[in-house]
C-alpha positions, 0 to 999 in steps of 0.5 A, a space after each residue: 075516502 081511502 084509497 082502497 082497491 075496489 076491483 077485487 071486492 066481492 058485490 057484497 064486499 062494495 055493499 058492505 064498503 059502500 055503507 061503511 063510507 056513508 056512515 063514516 060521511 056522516 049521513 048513516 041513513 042516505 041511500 048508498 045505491 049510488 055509490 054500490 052502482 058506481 063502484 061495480 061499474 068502476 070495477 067492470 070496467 076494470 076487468 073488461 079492460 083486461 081483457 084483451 078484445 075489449 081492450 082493443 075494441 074500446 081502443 078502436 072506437 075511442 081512435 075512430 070518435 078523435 078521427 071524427 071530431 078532428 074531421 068535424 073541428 077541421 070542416 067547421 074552420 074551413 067553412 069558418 074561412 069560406 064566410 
C-alpha cells in the first residue's frame, strides 16, 4: 500500500480506498470490512489523540498499566528469591 494519509478521509473516501487497495491486491472480490474498520478506527484514534483530554487521559492509564506490571515484574522476583 502506498503511504497515503488516511485521518483526513471522509468514511466514504476509506470505503472507496479500501476497494481500491483489494482489487489492486489482486482479490477484487474479498470482503474489504476489515480493512474499511481498521482504517476508521486508525483514524479515530487519531483525532482523539489530538484532543487534549484523551490525550492525557490514555496517557494517565498507559503510566498506571507500566506502574503495575513493574510492581507485579518486582513481586514475582522477590518471591523468586524467597524459594
Amino acid at each position: 500500500m502506498p503511504d497515503i494519509d488516511v485521518t483526513a478521509m471522509t468514511d466514504e473516501q476509506i470505503e472507496q480506498y479500501a476497494h481500491q487497495q483489494i482489487t489492486a491486491c489482486g482479490v477484487p472480490g474479498e470482503d474489504p470490512a476489515g480493512l474499511i474498520l481498521a482504517l476508521q478506527n486508525m483514524t479515530a484514534r487519531d483525532q482523539a489523540m489530538r484532543d487534549p483530554y484523551w490525550h492525557d487521559l490514555v496517557s494517565q492509564e498507559a503510566t498506571a498499566f507500566r506502574e503495575r506490571e513493574e510492581r507485579i515484574a518486582r513481586e514475582r522476583h522477590q518471591e523468586w528469591e524467597w524459594s
